[in-house]
VEXVEX-154031 format. One record per residue (C-alpha): residue number from 1; residue in one letter; x, y negated, z negated. Coordinates in steps of 0.02 Angstrom, whole numbers, always signed. Layout:
  seq  type       X       Y       Z
  NUM     A       X       Y       Z
...
***
This chain:
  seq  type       X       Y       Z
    1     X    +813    -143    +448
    2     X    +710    -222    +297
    3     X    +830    -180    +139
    4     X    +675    -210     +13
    5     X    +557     -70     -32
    6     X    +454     -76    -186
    7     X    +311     +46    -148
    8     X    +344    +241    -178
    9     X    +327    +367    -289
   10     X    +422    +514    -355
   11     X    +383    +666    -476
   12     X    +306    +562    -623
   13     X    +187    +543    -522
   14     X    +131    +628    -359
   15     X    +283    +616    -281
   16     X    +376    +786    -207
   17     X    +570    +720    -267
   18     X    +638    +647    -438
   19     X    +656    +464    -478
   20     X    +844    +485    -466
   21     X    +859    +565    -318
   22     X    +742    +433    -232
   23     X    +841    +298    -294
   24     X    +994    +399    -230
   25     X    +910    +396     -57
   26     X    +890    +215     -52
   27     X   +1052    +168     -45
   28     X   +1115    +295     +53
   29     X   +1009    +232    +150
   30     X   +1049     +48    +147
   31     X    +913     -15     +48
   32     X    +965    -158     -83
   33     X    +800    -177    -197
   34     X    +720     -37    -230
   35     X    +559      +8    -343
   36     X    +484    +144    -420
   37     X    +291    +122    -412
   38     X    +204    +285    -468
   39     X     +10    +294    -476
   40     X     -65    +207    -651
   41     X    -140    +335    -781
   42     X    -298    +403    -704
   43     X    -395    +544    -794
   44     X    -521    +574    -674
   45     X    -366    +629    -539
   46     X    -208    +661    -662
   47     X    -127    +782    -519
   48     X    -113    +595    -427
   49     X     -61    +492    -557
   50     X     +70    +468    -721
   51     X     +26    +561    -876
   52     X    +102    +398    -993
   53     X    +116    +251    -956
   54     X    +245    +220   -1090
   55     X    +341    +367   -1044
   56     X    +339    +325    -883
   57     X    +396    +124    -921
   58     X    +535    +202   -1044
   59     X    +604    +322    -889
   60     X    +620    +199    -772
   61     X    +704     +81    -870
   62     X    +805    +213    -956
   63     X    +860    +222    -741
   64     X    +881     +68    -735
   65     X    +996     +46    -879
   66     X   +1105    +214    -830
   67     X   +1137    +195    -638
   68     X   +1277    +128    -570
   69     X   +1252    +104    -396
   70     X   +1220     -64    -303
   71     X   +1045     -25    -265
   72     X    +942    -132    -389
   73     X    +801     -34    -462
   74     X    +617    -116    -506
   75     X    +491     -31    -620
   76     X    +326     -68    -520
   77     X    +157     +27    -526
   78     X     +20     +73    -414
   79     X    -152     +25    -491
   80     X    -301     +80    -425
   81     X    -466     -26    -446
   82     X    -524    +108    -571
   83     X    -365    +147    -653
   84     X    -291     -28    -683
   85     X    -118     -22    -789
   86     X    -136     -48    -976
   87     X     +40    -151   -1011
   88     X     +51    -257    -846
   89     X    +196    -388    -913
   90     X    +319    -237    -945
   91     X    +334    -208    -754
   92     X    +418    -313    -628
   93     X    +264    -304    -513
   94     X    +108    -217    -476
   95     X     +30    -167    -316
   96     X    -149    -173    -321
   97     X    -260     -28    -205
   98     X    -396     +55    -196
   99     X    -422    +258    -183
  100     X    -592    +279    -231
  101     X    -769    +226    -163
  102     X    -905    +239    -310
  103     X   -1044    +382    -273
  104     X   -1195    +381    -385
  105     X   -1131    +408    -563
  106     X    -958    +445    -507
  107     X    -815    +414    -378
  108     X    -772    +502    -211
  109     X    -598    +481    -124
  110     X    -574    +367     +16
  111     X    -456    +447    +109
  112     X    -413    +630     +76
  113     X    -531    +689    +219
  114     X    -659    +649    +337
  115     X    -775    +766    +279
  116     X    -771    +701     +84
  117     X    -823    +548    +183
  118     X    -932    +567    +286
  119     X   -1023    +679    +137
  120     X    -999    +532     +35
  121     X   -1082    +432    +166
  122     X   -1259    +545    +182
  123     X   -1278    +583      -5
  124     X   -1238    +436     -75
  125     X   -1269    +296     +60
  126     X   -1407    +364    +155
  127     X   -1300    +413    +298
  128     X   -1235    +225    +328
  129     X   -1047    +225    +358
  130     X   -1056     +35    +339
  131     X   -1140     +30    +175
  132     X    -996    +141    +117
  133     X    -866     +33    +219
  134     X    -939    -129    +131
  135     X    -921     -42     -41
  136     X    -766      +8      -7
  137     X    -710    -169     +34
  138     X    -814    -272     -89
  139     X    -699    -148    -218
  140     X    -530    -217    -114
  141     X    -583    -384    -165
  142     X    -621    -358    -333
  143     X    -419    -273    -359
  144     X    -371    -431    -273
  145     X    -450    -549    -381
  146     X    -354    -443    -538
  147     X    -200    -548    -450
  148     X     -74    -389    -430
  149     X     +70    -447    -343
  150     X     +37    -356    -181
  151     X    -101    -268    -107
  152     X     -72    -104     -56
  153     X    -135     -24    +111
  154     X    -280    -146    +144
  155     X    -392     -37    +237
  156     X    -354    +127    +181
  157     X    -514    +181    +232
  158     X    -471    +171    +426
  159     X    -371    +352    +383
  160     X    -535    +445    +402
  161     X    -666    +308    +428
  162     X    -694    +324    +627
  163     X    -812    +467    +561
  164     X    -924    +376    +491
  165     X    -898    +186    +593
  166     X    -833    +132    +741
  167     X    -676     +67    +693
  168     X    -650     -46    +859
  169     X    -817    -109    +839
  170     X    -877    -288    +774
  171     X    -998    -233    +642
  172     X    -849    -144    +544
  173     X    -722    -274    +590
  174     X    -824    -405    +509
  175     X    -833    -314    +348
  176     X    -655    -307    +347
  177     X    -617    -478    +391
  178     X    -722    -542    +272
  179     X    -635    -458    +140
  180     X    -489    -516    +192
  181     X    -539    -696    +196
  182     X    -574    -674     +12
  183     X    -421    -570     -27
  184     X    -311    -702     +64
  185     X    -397    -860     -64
  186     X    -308    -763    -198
  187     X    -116    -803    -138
  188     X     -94    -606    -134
  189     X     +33    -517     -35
  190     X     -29    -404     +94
  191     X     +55    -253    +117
  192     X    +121    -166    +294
  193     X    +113      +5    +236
  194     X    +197    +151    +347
  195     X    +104    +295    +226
  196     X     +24    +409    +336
  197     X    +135    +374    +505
  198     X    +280    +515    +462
  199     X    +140    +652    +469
  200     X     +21    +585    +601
  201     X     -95    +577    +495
  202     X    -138    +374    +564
  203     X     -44    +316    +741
  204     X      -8    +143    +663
  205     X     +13     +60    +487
  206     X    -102     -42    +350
  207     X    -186    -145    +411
  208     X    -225    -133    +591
  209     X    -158    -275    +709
  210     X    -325    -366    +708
  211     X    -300    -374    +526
  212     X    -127    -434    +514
  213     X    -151    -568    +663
  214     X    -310    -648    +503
  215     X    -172    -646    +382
  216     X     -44    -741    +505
  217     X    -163    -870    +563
  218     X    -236    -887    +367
  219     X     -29    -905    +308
  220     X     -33    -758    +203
  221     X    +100    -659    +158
  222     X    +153    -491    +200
  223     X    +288    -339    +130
  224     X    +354    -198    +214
  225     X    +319     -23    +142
  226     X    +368    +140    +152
  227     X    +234    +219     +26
  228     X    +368    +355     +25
  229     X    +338    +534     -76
  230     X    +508    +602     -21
  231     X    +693    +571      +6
  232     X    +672    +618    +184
  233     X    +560    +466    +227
  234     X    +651    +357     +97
  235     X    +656    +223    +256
  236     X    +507    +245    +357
  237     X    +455     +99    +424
  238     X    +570     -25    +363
  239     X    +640     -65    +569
  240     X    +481     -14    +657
  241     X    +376    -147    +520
  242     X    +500    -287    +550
  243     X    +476    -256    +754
  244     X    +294    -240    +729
  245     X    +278    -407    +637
  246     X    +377    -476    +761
  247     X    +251    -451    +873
  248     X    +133    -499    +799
  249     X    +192    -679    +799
  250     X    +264    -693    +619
  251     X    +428    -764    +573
  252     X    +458    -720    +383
  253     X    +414    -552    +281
  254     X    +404    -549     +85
  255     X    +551    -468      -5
  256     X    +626    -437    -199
  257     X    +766    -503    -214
  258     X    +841    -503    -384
  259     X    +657    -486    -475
  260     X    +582    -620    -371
  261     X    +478    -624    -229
  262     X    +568    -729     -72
  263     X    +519    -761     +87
  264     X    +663    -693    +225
  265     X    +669    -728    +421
  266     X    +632    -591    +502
  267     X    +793    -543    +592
  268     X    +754    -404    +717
  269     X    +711    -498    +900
  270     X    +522    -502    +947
  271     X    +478    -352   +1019
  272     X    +374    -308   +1146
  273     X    +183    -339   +1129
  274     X    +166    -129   +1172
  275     X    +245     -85    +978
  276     X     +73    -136    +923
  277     X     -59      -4    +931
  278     X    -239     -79    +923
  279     X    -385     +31    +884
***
């Protein structure tokens, strides 16, 4: 099992358990470096996101300063593209993502349901699912070029997108690659994010395998995550990513280790080609 996780969330945010009983969970569960990485201040969803930042920084490292466990705790944040964090050298990293695709004067979520797309989609793009799958992208790109540390669930928008593109199909692939080229020019890491897989709610992680194989073959860089909300999924992921890598031909996966990003062998054996699910 991976013993780094650095993307999840807890009460402050729109998490369902407290920061102290997460952290509690982690090493229970095994996990050595552990981070805290609640949604940035966003006014235009504050049900998803922190209500301070600075009271948010202060608990965290007030955590940090009382617990006396072995776990080591991070103070990271999750920044979306319109919500980016407002005192980025007080955290010990940032992951970078995107929630939101712009819609006329205003912005519609990318993945709370197909509908909200595919509505998106016919008032706002004139029915084009790849005009909103390109926006969606060209947005990815423009996070990555802020240079957070990590890039959180790359293509977020495959949750609900077969509604409105054909997810296996070149056209759509393209777009994403292409993003990805320019994502990967930035020395970014890429994110393998299990959100989503406890519920059903996608059959395999961020990105998909055709994905992942770009970011091998371009050297990039990649980090397990849970995107937990819950103690009971405090591990999700962390052996099924290192298998799936595996697979997938790479050798090393990103970890913090003592507030630094490291590259670590992956230790699990390669596992069978099967563990990866292709659209």
């Amino acid at each position: 099992m991976i013993t780094c996780s650095l993307h999840n969330h807890c009460t402050l945010c729109d998490g369902r358990d407290t920061p102290e009983s997460m952290l509690a969970a982690a090493e229970a569960a095994g996990i050595t470096d552990f981070g805290m990485s609640c949604h940035s201040f966003c006014d235009f969803d504050p049900e998803m996101s922190i209500k301070s930042e600075r009271e948010y920084i202060d608990k965290i490292n007030a955590l940090k300063a009382a617990y006396s466990g072995k776990t080591r705790l991070y103070l990271g944040a999750e920044e979306d593209y319109f919500a980016p964090v407002g005192m980025r050298a007080e955290y010990d990293y940032i992951i970078g993502s995107v929630h939101f695709v712009t819609a006329g004067d205003g912005l519609a979520a990318a993945d709370v349901s197909a509908d909200i797309l595919r509505e998106t989609a016919d008032k706002f793009y004139g029915g084009d699912g790849y005009a909103l799958a390109e926006e969606y992208y060209r947005l990815v790109t423009l996070e990555a070029k802020r240079k957070p540390d990590i890039l959180g669930h790359f293509d977020l928008i495959k949750r609900y997108g077969g509604g409105i593109v054909d997810l296996g199909g070149k056209r759509y692939r393209d777009i994403a690659l292409a993003a990805l080229d320019e994502c990967a020019k930035t020395g970014i890491i890429f994110e393998l994010n299990y959100g989503g897989t406890e519920s059903g709610a996608i059959s395999s992680p961020y990105p998909d395998a055709f994905l992942l194989e770009r970011i091998r073959e371009k050297g990039g860089r990649v980090i397990v995550s849970t995107d937990c909300h819950d103690v009971k999924n405090i591990a999700n992921g962390l052996t099924d990513g290192e298998k799936y890598l595996a697979a997938l031909g790479y050798k090393s996966v990103a970890a913090m280790r003592n507030g630094k990003f490291a590259n670590e062998r992956l230790r699990g054996k390669r596992a069978a080609a099967s563990i990866v699910k292709k659209i």
